[in-house]
C-alpha positions in Angstrom: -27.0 25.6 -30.2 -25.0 23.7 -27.8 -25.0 19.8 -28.7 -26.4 17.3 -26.4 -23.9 15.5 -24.0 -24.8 11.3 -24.9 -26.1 9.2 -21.9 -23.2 6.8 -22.9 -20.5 9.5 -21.8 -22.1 10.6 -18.5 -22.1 7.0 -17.7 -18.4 6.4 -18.6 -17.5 9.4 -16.3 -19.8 8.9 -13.0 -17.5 4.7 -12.5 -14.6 6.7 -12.7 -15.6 9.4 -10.5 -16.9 6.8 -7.8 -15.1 6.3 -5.0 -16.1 2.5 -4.8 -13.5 2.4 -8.2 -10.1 2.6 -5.2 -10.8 -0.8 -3.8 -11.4 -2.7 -7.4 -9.3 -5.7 -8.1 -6.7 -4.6 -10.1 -4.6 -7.2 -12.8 -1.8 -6.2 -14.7 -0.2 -8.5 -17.4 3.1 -7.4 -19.3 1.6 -3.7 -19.1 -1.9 -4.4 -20.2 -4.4 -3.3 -16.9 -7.5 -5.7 -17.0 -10.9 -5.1 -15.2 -14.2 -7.3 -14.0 -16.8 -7.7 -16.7 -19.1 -6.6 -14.3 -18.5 -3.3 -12.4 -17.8 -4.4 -8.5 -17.5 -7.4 -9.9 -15.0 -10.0 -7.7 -13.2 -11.9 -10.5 -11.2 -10.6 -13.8 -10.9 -13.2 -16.9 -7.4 -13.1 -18.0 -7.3 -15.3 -21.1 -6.4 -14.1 -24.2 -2.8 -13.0 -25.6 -0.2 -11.4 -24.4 3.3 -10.0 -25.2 5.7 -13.3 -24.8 2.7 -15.2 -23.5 -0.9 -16.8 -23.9 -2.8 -17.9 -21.2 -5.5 -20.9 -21.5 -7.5 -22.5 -19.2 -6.0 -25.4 -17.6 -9.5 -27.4 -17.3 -12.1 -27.3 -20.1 -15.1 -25.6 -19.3 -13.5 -23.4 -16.9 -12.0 -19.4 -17.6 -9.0 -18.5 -16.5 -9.5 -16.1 -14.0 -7.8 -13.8 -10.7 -10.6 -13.2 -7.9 -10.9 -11.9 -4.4 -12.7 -13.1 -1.5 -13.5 -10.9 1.4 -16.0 -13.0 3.3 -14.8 -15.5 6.2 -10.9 -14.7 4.8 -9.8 -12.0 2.6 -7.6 -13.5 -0.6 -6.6 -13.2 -3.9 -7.0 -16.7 -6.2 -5.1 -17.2 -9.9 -7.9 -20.2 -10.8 -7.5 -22.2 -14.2 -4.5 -20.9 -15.8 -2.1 -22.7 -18.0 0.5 -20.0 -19.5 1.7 -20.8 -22.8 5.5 -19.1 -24.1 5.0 -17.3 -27.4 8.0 -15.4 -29.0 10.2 -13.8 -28.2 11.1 -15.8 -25.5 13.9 -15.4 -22.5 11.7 -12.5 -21.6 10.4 -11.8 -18.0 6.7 -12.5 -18.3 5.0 -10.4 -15.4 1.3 -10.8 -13.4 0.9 -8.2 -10.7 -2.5 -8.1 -8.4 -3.9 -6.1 -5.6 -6.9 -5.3 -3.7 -8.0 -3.3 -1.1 -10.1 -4.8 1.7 -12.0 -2.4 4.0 -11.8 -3.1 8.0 -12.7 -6.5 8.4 -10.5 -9.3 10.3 -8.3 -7.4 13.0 -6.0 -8.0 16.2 -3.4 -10.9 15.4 -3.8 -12.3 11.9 -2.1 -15.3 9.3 -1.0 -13.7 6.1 -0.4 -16.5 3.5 1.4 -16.9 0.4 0.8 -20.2 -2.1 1.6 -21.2 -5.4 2.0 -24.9 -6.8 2.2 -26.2 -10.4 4.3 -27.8 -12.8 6.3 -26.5 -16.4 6.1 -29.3 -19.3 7.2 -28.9 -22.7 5.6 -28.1 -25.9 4.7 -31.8 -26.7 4.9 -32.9 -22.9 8.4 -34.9 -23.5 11.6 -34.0 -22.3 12.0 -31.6 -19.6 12.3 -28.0 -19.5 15.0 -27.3 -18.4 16.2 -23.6 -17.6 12.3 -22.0 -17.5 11.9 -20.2 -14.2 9.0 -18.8 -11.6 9.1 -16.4 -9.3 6.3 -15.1 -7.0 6.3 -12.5 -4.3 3.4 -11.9 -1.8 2.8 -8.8 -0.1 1.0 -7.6 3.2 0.4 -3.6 3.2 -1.2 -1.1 5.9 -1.1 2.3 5.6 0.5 2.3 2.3 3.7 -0.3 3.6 4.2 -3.0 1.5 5.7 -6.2 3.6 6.9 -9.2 2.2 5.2 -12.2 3.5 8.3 -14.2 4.3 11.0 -14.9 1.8 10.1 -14.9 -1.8 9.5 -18.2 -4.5 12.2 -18.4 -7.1 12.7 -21.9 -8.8 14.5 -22.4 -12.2 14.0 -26.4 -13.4 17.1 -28.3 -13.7 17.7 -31.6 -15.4 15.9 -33.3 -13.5 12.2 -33.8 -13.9 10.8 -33.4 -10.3 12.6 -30.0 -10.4 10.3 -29.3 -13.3 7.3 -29.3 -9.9 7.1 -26.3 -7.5 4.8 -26.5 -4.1 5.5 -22.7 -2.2 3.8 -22.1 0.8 5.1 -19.3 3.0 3.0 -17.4 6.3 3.4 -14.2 8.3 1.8 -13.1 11.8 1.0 -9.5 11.9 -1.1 -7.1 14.2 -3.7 -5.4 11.9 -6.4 -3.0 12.0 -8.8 -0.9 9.6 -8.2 -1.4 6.1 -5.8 -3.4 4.4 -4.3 -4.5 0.5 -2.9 -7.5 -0.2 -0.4 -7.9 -3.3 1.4 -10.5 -5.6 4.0 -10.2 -8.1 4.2 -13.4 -10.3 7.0 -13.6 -13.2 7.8 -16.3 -15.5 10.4 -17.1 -17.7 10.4 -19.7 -20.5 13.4 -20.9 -22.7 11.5 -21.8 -25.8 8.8 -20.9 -27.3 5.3 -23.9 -26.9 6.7 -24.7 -23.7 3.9 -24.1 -20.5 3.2 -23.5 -17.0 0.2 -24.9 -15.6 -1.0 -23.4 -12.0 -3.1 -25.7 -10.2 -6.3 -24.3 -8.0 -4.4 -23.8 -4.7 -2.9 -20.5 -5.7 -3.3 -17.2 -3.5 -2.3 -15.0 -1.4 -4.7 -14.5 1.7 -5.3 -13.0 5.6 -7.1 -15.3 7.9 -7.4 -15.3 12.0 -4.4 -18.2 12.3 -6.4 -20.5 13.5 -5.7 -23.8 11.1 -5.0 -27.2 12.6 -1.0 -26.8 10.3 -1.2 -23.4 12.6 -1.5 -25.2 15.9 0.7 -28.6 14.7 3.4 -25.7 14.2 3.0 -24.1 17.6 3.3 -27.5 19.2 6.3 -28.0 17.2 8.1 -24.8 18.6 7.3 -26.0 22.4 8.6 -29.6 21.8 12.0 -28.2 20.1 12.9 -27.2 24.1 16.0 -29.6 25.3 15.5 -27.9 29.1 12.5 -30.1 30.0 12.4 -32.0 33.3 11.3 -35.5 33.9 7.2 -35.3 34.5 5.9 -34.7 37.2 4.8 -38.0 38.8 7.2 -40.2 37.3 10.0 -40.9 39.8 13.9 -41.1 38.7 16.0 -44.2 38.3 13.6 -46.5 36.6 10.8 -46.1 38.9 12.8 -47.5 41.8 12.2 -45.7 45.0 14.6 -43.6 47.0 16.1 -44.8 50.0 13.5 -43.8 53.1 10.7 -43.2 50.6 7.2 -44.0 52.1 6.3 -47.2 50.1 3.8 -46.6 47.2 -0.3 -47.3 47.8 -1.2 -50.8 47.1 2.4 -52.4 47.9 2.4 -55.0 51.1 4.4 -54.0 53.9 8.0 -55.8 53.8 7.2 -57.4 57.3 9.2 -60.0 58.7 7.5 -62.8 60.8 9.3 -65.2 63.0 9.2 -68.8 62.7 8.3 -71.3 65.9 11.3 -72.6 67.2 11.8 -76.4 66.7 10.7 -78.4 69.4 13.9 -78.5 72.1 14.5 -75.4 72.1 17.0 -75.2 69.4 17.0 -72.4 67.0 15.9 -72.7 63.6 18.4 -72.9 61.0 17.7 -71.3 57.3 
């Protein structure tokens, strides 16, 4: 008699089978592929060890995770991650993301690539100096991948601001149907205990453009032309007026009215 096929392997095949399984978030860290806890879920929890690395949440209470957003802007968030080096060090550390949004926002659109944080070491004294970041954000249609503008890359120096990073980087393009949007974070660290802590401003997004830094930039560009002319309405030297120009409204008429003469007749002298 031919055995029974389990319930638990029919439903390990039909999620693979599914077509909804192409747009999942996917999460890739130093080679291990991570998935939602919930199938379609929007967020993967990414704590837990790795080779070269740990990563713990940077606020208590809170899980390190990576999530997507696809309602009013589509985006992909790194939220409450503090990445701690474990040996061997001097090893690229890597974090690749992606997801597929179907047809949503279309015509002219913003994508945006951000990243801040800080590095500290082990005990939090001292600076640490040589441990690097690099992030790259990625726009893709039709199986393209774009850049969104030029790439972070930071190494700290000896210097402890050097040890902060603040990358924000934007991209117009034209865009319709379906589209992925990608990031490529790597991390190096020079001894092992020593951490990088990502604070919650961390994505890379599409949105319509339409931010008030959008339109301060855009007023920028205009004001950068030198070929302006006076305006209109403001005449030149000073505001004097030009010879034979009809006097302004409001000014008295330079009229010049003559004096009585003196009694005899003789002419009046100034």
């Amino acid at each position: 008699m031919r055995p029974k096929r389990s319930l638990s392997t029919c439903l390990l095949v039909v999620p693979i089978l599914a077509p909804a399984t192409a747009s999942a978030l996917f999460v890739d860290i130093q080679g291990t592929r991570l998935q939602a806890q919930l199938e379609g879920g929007s967020c993967v929890e990414i704590a837990g060890d790795y080779p070269s690395v740990r990563i713990e949440t940077s606020e208590a209470g809170k899980t390190p995770r990576i999530c997507y957003n696809s309602a009013k802007v589509n985006s992909i968030s790194i939220l409450n991650c503090t990445f701690v080096a474990t040996t061997p060090v001097r090893k690229d550390i890597s974090i690749k993301f992606e997801h597929e949004f179907p047809t949503g926002i279309n015509g002219k659109v913003m994508a945006r690539a951000k990243l801040q944080g800080f590095f500290s070491t082990a005990n939090g004294v001292g600076i640490p100096t040589g441990d690097k970041i690099g992030i790259t954000g990625f726009f893709s249609q039709t199986g393209h991948d774009e850049k969104i503008a030029e790439p972070l890359d930071v190494t700290v120096g000896d210097q402890m601001d050097s040890a902060l990073f603040e990358y924000s980087v934007k991209e117009q393009y034209l865009m319709a149907g379906s589209r992925t949007l990608k990031g490529a974070l790597k991390i190096v660290f020079t001894a092992p205990g020593r951490k990088l802590t990502l604070q919650d401003k961390n994505a890379v997004s599409i949105d319509t453009g339409s931010t008030f830094e959008d339109k301060l930039d855009t007023l920028d560009v205009a004001g950068d032309d030198e070929s302006t002319t006076p305006a209109e309405g403001i005449p030149p030297g000073d505001g004097l007026p030009l010879p034979n120009e009809a006097p302004k409204a409001g000014t008295p008429p330079d009229v010049s009215i003559p004096l009585p003469p003196p009694p005899g007749g003789a002419p009046l002298v100034p």
